[in-house]
C-alpha positions as CSV (number, residue, x, y, z in Angstrom):
1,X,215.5,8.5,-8.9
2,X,218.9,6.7,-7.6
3,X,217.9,3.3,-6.1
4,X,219.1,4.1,-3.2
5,X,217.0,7.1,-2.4
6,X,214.1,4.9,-4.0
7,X,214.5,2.3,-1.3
8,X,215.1,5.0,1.9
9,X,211.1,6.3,0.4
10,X,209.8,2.6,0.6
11,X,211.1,2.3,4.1
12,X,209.4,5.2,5.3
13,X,206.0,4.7,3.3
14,X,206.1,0.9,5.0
15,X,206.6,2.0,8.6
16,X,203.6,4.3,8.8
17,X,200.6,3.0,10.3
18,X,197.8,2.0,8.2
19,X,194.7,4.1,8.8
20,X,191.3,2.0,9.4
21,X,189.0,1.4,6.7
22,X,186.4,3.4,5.8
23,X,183.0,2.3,6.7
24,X,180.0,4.0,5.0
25,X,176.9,4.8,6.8
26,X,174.7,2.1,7.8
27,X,177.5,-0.3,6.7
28,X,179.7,-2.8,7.6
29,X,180.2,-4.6,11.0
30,X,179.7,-1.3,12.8
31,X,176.1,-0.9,12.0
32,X,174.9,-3.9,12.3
33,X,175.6,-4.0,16.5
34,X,173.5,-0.8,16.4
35,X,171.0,-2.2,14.3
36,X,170.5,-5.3,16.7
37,X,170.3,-3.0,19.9
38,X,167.6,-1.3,18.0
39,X,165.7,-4.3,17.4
40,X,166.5,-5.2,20.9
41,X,164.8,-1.8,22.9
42,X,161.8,-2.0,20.1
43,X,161.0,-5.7,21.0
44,X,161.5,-4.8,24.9
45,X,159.3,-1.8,24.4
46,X,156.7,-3.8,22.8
47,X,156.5,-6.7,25.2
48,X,155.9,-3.6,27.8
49,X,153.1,-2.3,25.7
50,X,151.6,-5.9,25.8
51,X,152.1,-6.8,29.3
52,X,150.2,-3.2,30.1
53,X,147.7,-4.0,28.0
54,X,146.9,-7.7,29.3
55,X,146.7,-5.9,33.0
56,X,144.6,-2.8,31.9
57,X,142.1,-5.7,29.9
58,X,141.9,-7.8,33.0
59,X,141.0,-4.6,35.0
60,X,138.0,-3.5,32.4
61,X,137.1,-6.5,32.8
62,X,137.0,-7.8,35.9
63,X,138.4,-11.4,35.9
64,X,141.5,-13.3,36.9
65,X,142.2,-11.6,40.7
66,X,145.7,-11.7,40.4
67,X,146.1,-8.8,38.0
68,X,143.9,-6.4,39.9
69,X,145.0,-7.1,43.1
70,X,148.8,-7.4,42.3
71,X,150.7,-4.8,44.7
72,X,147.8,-4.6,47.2
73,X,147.6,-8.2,49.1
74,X,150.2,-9.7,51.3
75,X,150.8,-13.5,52.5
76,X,148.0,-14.7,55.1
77,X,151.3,-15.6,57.5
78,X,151.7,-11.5,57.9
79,X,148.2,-11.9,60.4
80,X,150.2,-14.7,62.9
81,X,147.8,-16.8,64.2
82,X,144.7,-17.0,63.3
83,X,141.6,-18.8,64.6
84,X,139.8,-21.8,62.9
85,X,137.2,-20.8,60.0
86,X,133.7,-22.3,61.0
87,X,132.4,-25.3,59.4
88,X,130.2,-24.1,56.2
89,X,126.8,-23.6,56.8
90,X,124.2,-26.1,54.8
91,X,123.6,-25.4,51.1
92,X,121.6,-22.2,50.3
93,X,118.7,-21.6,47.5
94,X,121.6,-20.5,45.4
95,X,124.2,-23.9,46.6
96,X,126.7,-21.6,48.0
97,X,126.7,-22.4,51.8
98,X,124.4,-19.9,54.4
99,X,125.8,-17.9,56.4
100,X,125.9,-18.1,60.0
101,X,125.1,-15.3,62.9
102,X,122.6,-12.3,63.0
103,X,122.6,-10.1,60.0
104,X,125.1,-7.3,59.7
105,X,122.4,-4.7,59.0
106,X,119.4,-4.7,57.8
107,X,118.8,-4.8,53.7
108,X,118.9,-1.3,51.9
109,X,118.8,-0.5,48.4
110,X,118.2,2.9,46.1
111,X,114.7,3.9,45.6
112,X,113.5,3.0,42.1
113,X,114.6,5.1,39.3
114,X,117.8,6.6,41.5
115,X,121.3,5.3,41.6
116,X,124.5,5.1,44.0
117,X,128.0,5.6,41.9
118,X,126.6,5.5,38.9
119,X,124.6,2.5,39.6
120,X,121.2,2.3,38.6
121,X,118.2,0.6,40.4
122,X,116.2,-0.6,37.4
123,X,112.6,-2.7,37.4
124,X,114.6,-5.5,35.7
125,X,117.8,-7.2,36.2
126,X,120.6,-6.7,34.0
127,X,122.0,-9.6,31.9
128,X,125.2,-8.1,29.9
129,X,128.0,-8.1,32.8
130,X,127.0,-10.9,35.0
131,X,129.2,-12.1,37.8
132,X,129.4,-13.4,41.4
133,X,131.7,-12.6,44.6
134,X,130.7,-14.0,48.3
135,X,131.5,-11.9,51.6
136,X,132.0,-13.0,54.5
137,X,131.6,-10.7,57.9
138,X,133.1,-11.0,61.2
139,X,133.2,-9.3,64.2
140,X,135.1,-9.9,67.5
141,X,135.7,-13.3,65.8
142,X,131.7,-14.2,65.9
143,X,130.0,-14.3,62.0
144,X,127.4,-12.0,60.9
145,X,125.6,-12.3,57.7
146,X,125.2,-10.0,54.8
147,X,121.4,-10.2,54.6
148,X,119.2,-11.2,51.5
149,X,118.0,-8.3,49.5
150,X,120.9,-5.7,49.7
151,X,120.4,-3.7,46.4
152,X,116.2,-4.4,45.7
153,X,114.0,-2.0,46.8
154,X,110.9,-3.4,48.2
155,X,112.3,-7.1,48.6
156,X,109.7,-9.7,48.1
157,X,111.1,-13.3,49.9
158,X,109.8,-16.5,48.3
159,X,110.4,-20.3,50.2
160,X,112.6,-23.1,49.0
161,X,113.5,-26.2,51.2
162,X,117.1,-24.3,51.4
163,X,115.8,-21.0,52.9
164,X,114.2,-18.3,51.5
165,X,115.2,-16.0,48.4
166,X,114.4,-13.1,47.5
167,X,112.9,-13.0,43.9
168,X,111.0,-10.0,42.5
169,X,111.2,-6.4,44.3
170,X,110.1,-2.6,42.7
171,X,114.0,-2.2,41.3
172,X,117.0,-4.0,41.0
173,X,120.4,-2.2,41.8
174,X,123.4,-3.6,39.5
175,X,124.8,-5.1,42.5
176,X,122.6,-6.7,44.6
177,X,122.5,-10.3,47.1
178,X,119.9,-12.8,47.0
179,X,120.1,-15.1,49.5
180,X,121.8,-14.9,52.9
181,X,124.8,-16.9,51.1
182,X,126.7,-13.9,51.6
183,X,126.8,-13.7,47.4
184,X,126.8,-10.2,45.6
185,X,125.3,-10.3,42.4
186,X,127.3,-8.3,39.8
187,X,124.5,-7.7,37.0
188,X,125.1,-4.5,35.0
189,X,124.3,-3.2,31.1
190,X,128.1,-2.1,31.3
191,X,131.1,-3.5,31.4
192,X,133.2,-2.5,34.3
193,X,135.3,-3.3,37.5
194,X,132.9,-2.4,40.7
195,X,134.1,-2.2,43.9
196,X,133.6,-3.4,47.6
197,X,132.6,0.5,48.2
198,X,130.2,0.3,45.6
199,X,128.5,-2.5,47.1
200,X,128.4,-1.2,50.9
201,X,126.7,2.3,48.9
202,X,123.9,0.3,47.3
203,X,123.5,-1.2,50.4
204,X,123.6,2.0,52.1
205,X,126.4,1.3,54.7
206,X,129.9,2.9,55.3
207,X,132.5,0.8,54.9
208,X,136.1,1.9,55.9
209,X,139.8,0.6,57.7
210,X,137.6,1.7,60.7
211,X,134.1,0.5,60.1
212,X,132.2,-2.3,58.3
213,X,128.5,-0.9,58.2
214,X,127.3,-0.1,62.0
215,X,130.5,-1.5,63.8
216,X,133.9,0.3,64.6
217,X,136.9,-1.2,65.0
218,X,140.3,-2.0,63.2
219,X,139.1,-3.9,59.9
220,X,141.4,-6.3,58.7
221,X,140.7,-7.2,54.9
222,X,141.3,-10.5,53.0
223,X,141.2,-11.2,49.5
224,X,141.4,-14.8,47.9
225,X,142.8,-15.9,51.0
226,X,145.3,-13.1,51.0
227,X,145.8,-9.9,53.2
228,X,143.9,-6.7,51.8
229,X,146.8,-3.6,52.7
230,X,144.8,-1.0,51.2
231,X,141.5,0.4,51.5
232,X,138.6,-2.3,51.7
233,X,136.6,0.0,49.7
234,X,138.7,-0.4,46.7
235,X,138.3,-4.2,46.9
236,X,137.5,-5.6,43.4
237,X,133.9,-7.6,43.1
238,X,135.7,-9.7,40.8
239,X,134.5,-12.8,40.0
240,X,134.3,-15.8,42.1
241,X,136.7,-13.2,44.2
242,X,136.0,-14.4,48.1
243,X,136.2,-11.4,50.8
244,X,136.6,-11.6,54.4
245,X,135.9,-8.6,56.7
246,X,136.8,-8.8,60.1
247,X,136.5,-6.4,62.8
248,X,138.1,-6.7,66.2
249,X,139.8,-10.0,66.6
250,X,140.7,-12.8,67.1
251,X,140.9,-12.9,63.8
252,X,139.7,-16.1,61.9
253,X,141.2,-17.8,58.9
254,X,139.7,-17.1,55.4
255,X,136.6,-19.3,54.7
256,X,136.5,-20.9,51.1
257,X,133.9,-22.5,49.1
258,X,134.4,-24.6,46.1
259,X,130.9,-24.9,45.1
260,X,129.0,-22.1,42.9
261,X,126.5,-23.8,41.3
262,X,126.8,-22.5,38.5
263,X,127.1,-19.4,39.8
Protein backbone atom coordinates (compact mmCIF):
# COMPACT_ATOMS: atom_id res chain seq x y z
CA UNK A 1 0.00 0.00 0.00
CA UNK A 2 1.45 3.71 -1.05
CA UNK A 3 2.51 5.49 2.23
CA UNK A 4 0.40 7.98 1.64
CA UNK A 5 -2.83 6.00 1.59
CA UNK A 6 -1.23 4.07 4.55
CA UNK A 7 -1.05 7.22 6.63
CA UNK A 8 -4.88 8.73 5.45
CA UNK A 9 -6.04 4.84 7.16
CA UNK A 10 -4.12 5.64 10.48
CA UNK A 11 -5.73 8.97 10.65
CA UNK A 12 -9.03 7.66 10.42
CA UNK A 13 -8.50 4.42 12.71
CA UNK A 14 -6.97 7.19 15.48
CA UNK A 15 -9.92 9.56 15.44
CA UNK A 16 -12.61 7.01 16.31
CA UNK A 17 -13.64 6.79 19.71
CA UNK A 18 -12.45 4.10 21.80
CA UNK A 19 -15.30 1.81 22.98
CA UNK A 20 -15.35 1.05 26.91
CA UNK A 21 -13.97 -1.97 28.20
CA UNK A 22 -15.53 -4.95 28.70
CA UNK A 23 -16.41 -5.89 32.09
CA UNK A 24 -17.46 -9.60 32.82
CA UNK A 25 -20.18 -10.49 35.03
CA UNK A 26 -19.70 -10.01 38.60
CA UNK A 27 -16.45 -8.21 37.79
CA UNK A 28 -14.69 -5.25 37.93
CA UNK A 29 -15.50 -1.84 39.68
CA UNK A 30 -19.12 -2.17 38.48
CA UNK A 31 -19.98 -5.06 40.61
CA UNK A 32 -18.49 -4.37 43.42
CA UNK A 33 -20.97 -1.01 44.19
CA UNK A 34 -23.80 -3.54 43.75
CA UNK A 35 -22.26 -5.94 45.92
CA UNK A 36 -21.83 -3.38 48.82
CA UNK A 37 -25.62 -2.12 48.46
CA UNK A 38 -26.39 -5.72 48.86
CA UNK A 39 -24.51 -6.13 51.90
CA UNK A 40 -26.02 -2.85 52.84
CA UNK A 41 -30.11 -3.76 52.55
CA UNK A 42 -29.15 -7.46 54.14
CA UNK A 43 -27.40 -5.83 57.22
CA UNK A 44 -30.47 -3.21 57.37
CA UNK A 45 -32.91 -6.04 57.04
CA UNK A 46 -31.31 -7.91 59.74
CA UNK A 47 -31.05 -5.19 62.34
CA UNK A 48 -35.03 -4.95 61.59
CA UNK A 49 -35.37 -8.59 62.25
CA UNK A 50 -33.53 -7.98 65.60
CA UNK A 51 -35.06 -4.92 66.77
CA UNK A 52 -38.64 -6.88 66.16
CA UNK A 53 -37.49 -9.58 67.95
CA UNK A 54 -36.08 -7.64 71.14
CA UNK A 55 -39.82 -5.83 71.24
CA UNK A 56 -41.92 -9.07 70.54
CA UNK A 57 -39.43 -10.84 73.63
CA UNK A 58 -40.00 -7.99 75.97
CA UNK A 59 -43.85 -8.37 75.23
CA UNK A 60 -43.80 -12.44 76.04
CA UNK A 61 -42.38 -11.49 78.66
CA UNK A 62 -43.52 -8.88 80.35
CA UNK A 63 -40.67 -6.57 81.51
CA UNK A 64 -39.03 -3.32 80.75
CA UNK A 65 -42.47 -0.96 80.22
CA UNK A 66 -41.04 0.96 77.65
CA UNK A 67 -41.35 -1.58 74.87
CA UNK A 68 -44.88 -2.56 75.57
CA UNK A 69 -46.16 0.70 76.04
CA UNK A 70 -44.24 2.50 73.18
CA UNK A 71 -46.97 4.31 70.87
CA UNK A 72 -49.67 4.22 73.61
CA UNK A 73 -48.55 6.86 76.56
CA UNK A 74 -48.14 10.47 76.12
CA UNK A 75 -46.05 13.23 78.33
CA UNK A 76 -47.93 13.84 81.87
CA UNK A 77 -47.85 17.82 80.64
CA UNK A 78 -50.78 16.74 77.96
CA UNK A 79 -53.26 16.58 81.50
CA UNK A 80 -52.35 20.59 82.42
CA UNK A 81 -52.60 20.90 85.86
CA UNK A 82 -52.77 18.48 88.03
CA UNK A 83 -53.46 18.34 91.77
CA UNK A 84 -50.85 17.22 94.41
CA UNK A 85 -50.45 13.24 94.89
CA UNK A 86 -51.19 12.49 98.73
CA UNK A 87 -48.47 11.77 101.08
CA UNK A 88 -47.88 7.75 101.07
CA UNK A 89 -49.75 5.96 103.44
CA UNK A 90 -47.61 3.91 106.34
CA UNK A 91 -45.82 0.79 105.30
CA UNK A 92 -48.07 -2.25 104.58
CA UNK A 93 -47.63 -6.20 105.57
CA UNK A 94 -46.06 -6.34 102.25
CA UNK A 95 -43.76 -2.62 102.69
CA UNK A 96 -45.35 -1.09 99.79
CA UNK A 97 -47.35 1.85 101.40
CA UNK A 98 -51.52 1.37 102.32
CA UNK A 99 -53.74 2.85 100.55
CA UNK A 100 -55.94 5.46 101.66
CA UNK A 101 -59.99 5.90 101.35
CA UNK A 102 -62.96 3.33 101.30
CA UNK A 103 -62.47 0.39 99.09
CA UNK A 104 -63.38 0.52 95.52
CA UNK A 105 -65.53 -2.55 95.67
CA UNK A 106 -65.68 -5.24 97.53
CA UNK A 107 -63.14 -8.44 96.92
CA UNK A 108 -64.27 -11.01 94.22
CA UNK A 109 -62.57 -13.83 92.79
CA UNK A 110 -63.55 -17.14 90.49
CA UNK A 111 -65.06 -19.98 92.31
CA UNK A 112 -62.51 -22.80 92.72
CA UNK A 113 -61.77 -24.91 89.92
CA UNK A 114 -63.18 -22.08 87.24
CA UNK A 115 -61.24 -19.41 85.48
CA UNK A 116 -61.67 -15.74 83.85
CA UNK A 117 -59.58 -15.32 80.44
CA UNK A 118 -57.94 -18.20 80.72
CA UNK A 119 -56.99 -17.74 84.15
CA UNK A 120 -57.29 -20.35 86.59
CA UNK A 121 -58.28 -20.17 90.30
CA UNK A 122 -56.14 -23.03 91.70
CA UNK A 123 -55.85 -24.34 95.63
CA UNK A 124 -52.11 -23.23 95.41
CA UNK A 125 -50.31 -20.32 94.16
CA UNK A 126 -48.26 -20.39 91.28
CA UNK A 127 -44.52 -19.87 91.43
CA UNK A 128 -43.19 -19.95 87.55
CA UNK A 129 -44.22 -16.26 86.33
CA UNK A 130 -43.99 -14.18 89.38
CA UNK A 131 -44.29 -10.47 89.29
CA UNK A 132 -45.77 -7.30 90.95
CA UNK A 133 -47.65 -4.05 89.66
CA UNK A 134 -49.50 -1.51 92.28
CA UNK A 135 -52.83 0.50 91.30
CA UNK A 136 -53.82 3.17 92.44
CA UNK A 137 -57.77 4.53 92.26
CA UNK A 138 -59.23 7.82 92.27
CA UNK A 139 -62.33 9.26 92.01
CA UNK A 140 -63.47 12.90 91.90
CA UNK A 141 -59.88 13.50 93.06
CA UNK A 142 -60.59 11.57 96.58
CA UNK A 143 -58.49 7.78 96.83
CA UNK A 144 -60.14 4.56 97.02
CA UNK A 145 -58.45 1.37 97.60
CA UNK A 146 -58.24 -1.76 95.73
CA UNK A 147 -59.22 -4.14 98.55
CA UNK A 148 -57.19 -7.20 99.92
CA UNK A 149 -58.22 -10.46 98.43
CA UNK A 150 -59.23 -9.62 94.79
CA UNK A 151 -58.58 -12.99 93.06
CA UNK A 152 -58.97 -15.67 96.37
CA UNK A 153 -62.06 -17.25 96.77
CA UNK A 154 -63.04 -17.52 100.36
CA UNK A 155 -60.26 -14.92 101.69
CA UNK A 156 -59.01 -15.77 105.05
CA UNK A 157 -57.31 -12.30 106.72
CA UNK A 158 -54.45 -12.87 109.23
CA UNK A 159 -52.93 -9.78 111.62
CA UNK A 160 -49.60 -8.15 111.43
CA UNK A 161 -48.59 -4.91 113.31
CA UNK A 162 -48.90 -3.35 109.51
CA UNK A 163 -52.48 -4.35 108.86
CA UNK A 164 -53.94 -7.32 107.98
CA UNK A 165 -53.15 -9.83 104.93
CA UNK A 166 -54.82 -12.06 103.52
CA UNK A 167 -53.03 -15.51 103.51
CA UNK A 168 -54.78 -18.83 102.72
CA UNK A 169 -58.27 -18.90 100.82
CA UNK A 170 -60.17 -22.18 98.86
CA UNK A 171 -58.35 -21.00 95.39
CA UNK A 172 -55.89 -18.73 94.21
CA UNK A 173 -56.55 -16.81 90.85
CA UNK A 174 -53.09 -16.12 88.83
CA UNK A 175 -53.64 -12.62 89.56
CA UNK A 176 -54.63 -11.71 92.74
CA UNK A 177 -53.85 -8.60 95.71
CA UNK A 178 -52.90 -9.26 99.16
CA UNK A 179 -52.90 -6.56 101.12
CA UNK A 180 -54.76 -3.19 100.69
CA UNK A 181 -51.26 -1.86 99.22
CA UNK A 182 -53.01 -1.55 96.08
CA UNK A 183 -50.38 -4.54 94.78
CA UNK A 184 -51.56 -7.14 92.06
CA UNK A 185 -49.89 -10.34 92.33
CA UNK A 186 -48.86 -11.66 88.91
CA UNK A 187 -48.37 -15.58 89.85
CA UNK A 188 -48.98 -17.89 86.87
CA UNK A 189 -47.60 -21.65 85.55
CA UNK A 190 -47.24 -19.60 82.18
CA UNK A 191 -45.39 -17.21 80.77
CA UNK A 192 -47.29 -14.36 79.51
CA UNK A 193 -48.27 -10.54 79.32
CA UNK A 194 -51.64 -10.08 81.36
CA UNK A 195 -53.59 -7.17 81.26
CA UNK A 196 -55.29 -4.42 83.46
CA UNK A 197 -58.71 -6.12 81.93
CA UNK A 198 -57.61 -9.31 83.06
CA UNK A 199 -57.28 -8.19 86.51
CA UNK A 200 -60.66 -6.10 86.82
CA UNK A 201 -62.28 -9.83 85.41
CA UNK A 202 -60.80 -11.86 88.18
CA UNK A 203 -61.89 -9.35 90.24
CA UNK A 204 -65.17 -9.33 88.74
CA UNK A 205 -65.53 -5.60 87.88
CA UNK A 206 -65.88 -3.77 84.41
CA UNK A 207 -63.33 -1.65 83.64
CA UNK A 208 -63.64 0.75 80.63
CA UNK A 209 -62.71 4.67 79.22
CA UNK A 210 -66.14 5.06 80.97
CA UNK A 211 -66.01 3.15 84.16
CA UNK A 212 -63.56 1.80 86.80
CA UNK A 213 -65.67 -1.02 88.63
CA UNK A 214 -69.07 0.64 90.04
CA UNK A 215 -68.29 4.30 89.05
CA UNK A 216 -68.88 6.18 85.63
CA UNK A 217 -67.21 8.84 84.49
CA UNK A 218 -64.42 9.91 82.00
CA UNK A 219 -61.35 7.61 83.12
CA UNK A 220 -58.15 9.09 82.59
CA UNK A 221 -55.28 6.38 82.56
CA UNK A 222 -51.54 6.79 83.65
CA UNK A 223 -48.77 4.48 83.21
CA UNK A 224 -45.25 4.89 84.83
CA UNK A 225 -46.07 8.41 85.31
CA UNK A 226 -47.14 8.74 81.70
CA UNK A 227 -50.72 9.31 80.03
CA UNK A 228 -52.48 5.95 79.04
CA UNK A 229 -54.28 7.05 75.28
CA UNK A 230 -55.72 3.78 74.68
CA UNK A 231 -57.88 1.50 76.34
CA UNK A 232 -57.13 0.98 80.18
CA UNK A 233 -58.07 -2.48 79.75
CA UNK A 234 -55.15 -3.18 77.59
CA UNK A 235 -52.81 -1.78 80.30
CA UNK A 236 -49.78 -4.19 80.72
CA UNK A 237 -49.39 -5.69 84.55
CA UNK A 238 -45.93 -5.47 83.90
CA UNK A 239 -43.62 -5.51 86.49
CA UNK A 240 -43.03 -2.95 88.97
CA UNK A 241 -45.43 -1.07 86.24
CA UNK A 242 -47.38 1.65 88.61
CA UNK A 243 -51.11 2.51 87.38
CA UNK A 244 -53.24 5.29 88.18
CA UNK A 245 -56.98 5.35 87.50
CA UNK A 246 -58.85 8.38 87.89
CA UNK A 247 -62.31 9.09 87.41
CA UNK A 248 -63.86 12.58 87.36
CA UNK A 249 -61.30 15.15 88.23
CA UNK A 250 -59.43 17.11 89.45
CA UNK A 251 -57.19 15.01 88.47
CA UNK A 252 -54.14 14.23 90.75
CA UNK A 253 -50.48 13.66 89.88
CA UNK A 254 -49.18 10.05 89.54
CA UNK A 255 -48.17 8.66 93.02
CA UNK A 256 -44.77 6.60 93.07
CA UNK A 257 -43.17 4.35 95.36
CA UNK A 258 -39.62 3.35 95.44
CA UNK A 259 -39.87 0.70 98.01
CA UNK A 260 -40.96 -3.07 97.00
CA UNK A 261 -39.54 -4.98 99.47
CA UNK A 262 -38.47 -7.30 97.63
CA UNK A 263 -41.34 -7.44 95.91
Amino acid sequence: MPSGKRARQQRRQAAKPTPPPVRSKGGGTGSGVRVSRRALTTAAAALVVLVALGIGLGLAFGGGGSNASSGHVAPLSTLGKLAPAPALGPPGPETPPLEGGADLAPAGAPSPGTSVDGIACQQSEQTLFHIHARLTVFVEGKPKRVPAGVGIADPHSVATPQGPFVASGSCFAWLHTHAADGIVHIESPVQRTYTLGNFFDVWGQPLSRTRVGPVRGHVTALFDGQVWRGDPRAIPLQAHAQIQLEVGRPLVAPVQIANWGGL
